[in-house]
C-alpha positions as CSV (number, residue, x, y, z in Angstrom):
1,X,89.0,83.8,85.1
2,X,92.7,84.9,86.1
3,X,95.5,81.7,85.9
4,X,95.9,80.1,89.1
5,X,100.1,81.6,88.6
6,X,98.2,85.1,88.9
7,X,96.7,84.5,92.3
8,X,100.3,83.3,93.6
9,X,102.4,86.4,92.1
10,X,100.6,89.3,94.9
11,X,101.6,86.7,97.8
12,X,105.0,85.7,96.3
13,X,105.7,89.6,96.1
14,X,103.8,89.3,100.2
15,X,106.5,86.5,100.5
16,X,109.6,89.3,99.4
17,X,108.8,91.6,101.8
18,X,108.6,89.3,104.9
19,X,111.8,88.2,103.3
20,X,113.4,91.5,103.6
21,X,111.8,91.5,106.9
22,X,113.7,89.3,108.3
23,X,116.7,89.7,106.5
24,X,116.9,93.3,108.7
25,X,116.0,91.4,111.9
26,X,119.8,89.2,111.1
27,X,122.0,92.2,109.6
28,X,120.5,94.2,113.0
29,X,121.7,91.5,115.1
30,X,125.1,91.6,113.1
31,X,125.1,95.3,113.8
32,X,124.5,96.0,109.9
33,X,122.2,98.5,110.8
34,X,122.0,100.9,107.7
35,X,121.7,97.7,105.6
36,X,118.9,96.2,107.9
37,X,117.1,99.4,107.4
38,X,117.5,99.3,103.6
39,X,115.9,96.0,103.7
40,X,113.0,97.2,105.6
41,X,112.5,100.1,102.9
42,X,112.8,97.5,100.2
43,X,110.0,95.8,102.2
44,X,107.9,98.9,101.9
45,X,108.0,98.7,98.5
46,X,107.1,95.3,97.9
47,X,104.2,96.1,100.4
48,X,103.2,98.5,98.4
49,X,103.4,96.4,95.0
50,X,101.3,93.5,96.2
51,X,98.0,95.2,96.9
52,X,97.9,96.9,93.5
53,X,99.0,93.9,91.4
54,X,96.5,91.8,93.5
55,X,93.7,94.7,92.4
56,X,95.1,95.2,88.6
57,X,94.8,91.4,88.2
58,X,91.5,90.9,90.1
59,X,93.2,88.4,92.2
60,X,92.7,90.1,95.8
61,X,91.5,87.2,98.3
62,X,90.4,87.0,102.3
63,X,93.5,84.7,102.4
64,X,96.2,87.3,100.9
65,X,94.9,90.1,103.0
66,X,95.6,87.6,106.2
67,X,98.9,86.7,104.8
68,X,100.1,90.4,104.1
69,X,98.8,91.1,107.6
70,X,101.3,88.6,108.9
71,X,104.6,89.7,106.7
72,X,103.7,93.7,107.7
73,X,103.8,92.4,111.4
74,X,107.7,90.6,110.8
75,X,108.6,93.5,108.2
76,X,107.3,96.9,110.0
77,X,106.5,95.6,113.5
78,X,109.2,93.3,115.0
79,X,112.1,94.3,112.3
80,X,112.1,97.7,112.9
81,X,111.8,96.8,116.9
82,X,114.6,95.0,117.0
83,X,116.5,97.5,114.6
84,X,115.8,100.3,117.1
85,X,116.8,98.4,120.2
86,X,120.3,97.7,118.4
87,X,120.8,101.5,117.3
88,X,119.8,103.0,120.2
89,X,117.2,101.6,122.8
90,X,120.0,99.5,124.2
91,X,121.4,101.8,126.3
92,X,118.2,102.5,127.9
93,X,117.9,98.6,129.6
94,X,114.6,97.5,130.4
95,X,113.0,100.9,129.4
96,X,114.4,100.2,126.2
97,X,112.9,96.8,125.7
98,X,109.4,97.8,126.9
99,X,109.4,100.6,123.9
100,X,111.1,98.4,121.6
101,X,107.6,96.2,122.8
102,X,105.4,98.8,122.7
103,X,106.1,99.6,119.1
104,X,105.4,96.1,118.3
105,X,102.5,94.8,120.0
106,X,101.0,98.3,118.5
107,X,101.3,97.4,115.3
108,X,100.0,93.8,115.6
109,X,96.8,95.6,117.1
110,X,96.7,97.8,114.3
111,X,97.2,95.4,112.1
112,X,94.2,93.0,113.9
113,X,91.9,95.6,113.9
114,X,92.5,96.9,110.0
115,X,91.6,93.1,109.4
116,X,88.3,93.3,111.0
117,X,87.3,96.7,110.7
118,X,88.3,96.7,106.6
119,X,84.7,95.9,105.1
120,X,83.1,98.8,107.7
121,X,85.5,102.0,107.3
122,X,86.4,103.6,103.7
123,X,88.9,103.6,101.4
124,X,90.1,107.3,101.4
125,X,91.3,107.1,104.7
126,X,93.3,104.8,107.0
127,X,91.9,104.6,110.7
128,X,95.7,104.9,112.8
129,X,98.9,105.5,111.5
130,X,99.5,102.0,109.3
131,X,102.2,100.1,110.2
132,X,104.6,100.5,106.8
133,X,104.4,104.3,107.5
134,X,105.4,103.8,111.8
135,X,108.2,100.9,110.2
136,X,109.6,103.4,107.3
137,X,108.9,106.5,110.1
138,X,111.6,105.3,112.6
139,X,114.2,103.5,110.1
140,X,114.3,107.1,108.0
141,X,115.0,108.8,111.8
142,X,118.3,106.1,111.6
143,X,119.7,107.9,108.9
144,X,118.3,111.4,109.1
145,X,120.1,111.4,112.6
146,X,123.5,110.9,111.2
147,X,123.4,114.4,109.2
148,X,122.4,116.4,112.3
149,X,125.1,118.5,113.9
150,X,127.4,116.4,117.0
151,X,125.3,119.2,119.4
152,X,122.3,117.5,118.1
153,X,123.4,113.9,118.1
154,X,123.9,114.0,121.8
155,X,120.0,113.4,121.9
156,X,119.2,111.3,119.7
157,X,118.8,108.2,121.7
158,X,116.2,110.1,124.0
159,X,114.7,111.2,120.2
160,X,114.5,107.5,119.1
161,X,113.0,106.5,122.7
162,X,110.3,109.3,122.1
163,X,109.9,108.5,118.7
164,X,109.6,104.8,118.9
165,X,106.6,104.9,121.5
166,X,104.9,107.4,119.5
167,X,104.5,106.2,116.0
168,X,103.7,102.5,118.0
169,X,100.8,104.8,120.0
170,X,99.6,106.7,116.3
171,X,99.2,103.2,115.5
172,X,96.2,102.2,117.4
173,X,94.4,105.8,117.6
174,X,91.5,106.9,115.7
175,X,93.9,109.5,113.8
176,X,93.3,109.7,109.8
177,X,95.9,109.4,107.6
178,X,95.2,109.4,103.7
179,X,95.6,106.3,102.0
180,X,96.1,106.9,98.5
181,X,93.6,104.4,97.5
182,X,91.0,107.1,96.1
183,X,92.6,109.6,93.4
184,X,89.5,111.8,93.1
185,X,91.6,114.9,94.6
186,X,94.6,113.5,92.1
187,X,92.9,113.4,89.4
188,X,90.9,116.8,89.7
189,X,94.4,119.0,90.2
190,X,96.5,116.5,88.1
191,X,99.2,119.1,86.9
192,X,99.6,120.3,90.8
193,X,99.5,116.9,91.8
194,X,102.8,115.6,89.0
195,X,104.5,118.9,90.1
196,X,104.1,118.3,93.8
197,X,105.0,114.3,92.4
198,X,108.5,115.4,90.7
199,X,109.8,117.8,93.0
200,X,109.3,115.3,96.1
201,X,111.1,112.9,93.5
202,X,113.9,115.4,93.3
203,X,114.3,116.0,96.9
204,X,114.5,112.0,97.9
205,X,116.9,111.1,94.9
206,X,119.3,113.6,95.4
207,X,119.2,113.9,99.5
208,X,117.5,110.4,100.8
209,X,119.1,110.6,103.9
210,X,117.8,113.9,104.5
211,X,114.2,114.4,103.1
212,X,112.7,110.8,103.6
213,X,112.3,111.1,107.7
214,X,110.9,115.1,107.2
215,X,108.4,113.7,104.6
216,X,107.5,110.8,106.6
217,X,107.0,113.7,109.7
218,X,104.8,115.5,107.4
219,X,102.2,112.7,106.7
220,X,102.2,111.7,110.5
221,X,101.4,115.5,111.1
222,X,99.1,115.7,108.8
223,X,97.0,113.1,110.0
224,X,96.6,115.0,113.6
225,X,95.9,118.1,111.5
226,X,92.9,117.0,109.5
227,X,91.7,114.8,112.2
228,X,91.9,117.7,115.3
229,X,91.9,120.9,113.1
230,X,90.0,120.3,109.6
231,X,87.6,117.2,110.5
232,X,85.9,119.1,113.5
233,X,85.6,122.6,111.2
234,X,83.5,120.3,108.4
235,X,81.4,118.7,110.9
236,X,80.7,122.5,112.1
237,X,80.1,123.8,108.7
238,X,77.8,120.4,107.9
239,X,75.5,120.8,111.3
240,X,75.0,124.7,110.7
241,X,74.1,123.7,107.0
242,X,71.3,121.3,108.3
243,X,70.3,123.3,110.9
244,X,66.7,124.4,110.8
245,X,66.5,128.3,109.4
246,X,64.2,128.9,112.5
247,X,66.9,128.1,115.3
């Protein structure tokens, strides 16, 4: 039976990232912007770091999934919110706080209905765009923005407006997205899969500011692919599999 210190070190590492949560949420309202988005990727990975020590030590409980529920809400709903509507969603007024609300209240529904929906879908796949990737989604547009050309800059508040409503919407759709939590595909192409790993690796250390949003675009948009291109072509291929000979 795991020491009672090893069930508190997955929701002390929980604890870190509402920390760095709202950490972003005060250097945004200081107009530290860059550093409130670096605290909201450092919440990311401390997001990421409790579920799998909370697995590796056999320590996972109904009570830390509730309380990492409530630290993704301050750390990947409301900071990044509040980020945007310093950067950018200002300017817009009203319109500005309504998709600076929108974003939010999204993820708190996502995050409500991963709660109760967790025992009754899979593991291989997350049911809506999860709230870490919509948080780390729109702070990586923050600083991807700043190395696009002045011509290109001139739109970038209506960009952020889009963008902001549509990774909250992602949120709460039936879309796919891979979860990582199943290695099966990992572990059959393992040399493809550390290649693919290290030059992804190379990319974000050497140009963060400029590959972290494009990657994030490619997982959103590779959700809508498998869910409206390569999901219906299986389903085709399974019914004309069981399909009586005779029809």
């Amino acid at each position: 039976m795991p020491h009672k210190g090893v069930y508190l070190l997955p929701n002390m590492i929980t604890t870190v990232s509402m920390f760095f949560g709202f950490l972003s949420m005060i250097w945004a309202t200081q107009q530290r912007l860059e550093a409130a988005g670096v605290a909201i990727l450092i919440a990311a990975l401390m997001d990421g770091l409790d579920g799998k020590v909370a697995r590796l030590t056999n320590t996972a409980s109904a009570f830390g999934v509730q309380y990492d529920s409530l630290a993704d809400l301050v750390a990947f709903g409301l900071a990044p919110a509040l980020l945007l509507w310093e950067w950018q969603l200002k300017s817009f007024g009203r319109l500005g706080i309504a998709c600076a609300f929108v974003f939010a209240a999204c993820g708190a529904l996502r995050l409500a209905r991963f709660n109760v929906t967790t025992g009754a879908t899979g593991k291989r796949f997350f049911i809506g765009l999860p709230i870490p990737a919509a948080g780390c989604t729109v702070v990586t547009f923050l600083y991807f923005s700043a190395m696009l050309p002045e011509v290109l800059q001139q739109a970038t508040p209506h960009a952020t407006l889009a963008l902001t409503v549509i990774a909250g919407v992602l949120m709460v759709t039936s879309i796919r997205y891979f979860s990582f939590k199943e290695y099966d595909f990992l572990r059959a192409h393992p040399i493809t899969t550390m290649l693919a790993f290290l030059f992804l690796l190379t990319l974000v250390v050497t140009q963060p500011r400029i590959w972290a949003f494009p990657m994030c675009a490619v997982y959103i948009v590779g959700g809508l692919v498998y869910t409206f291109v390569i999901l219906p072509r299986r389903n085709k291929q399974l019914l004309r599999t069981l399909a009586p000979i005779g029809d």
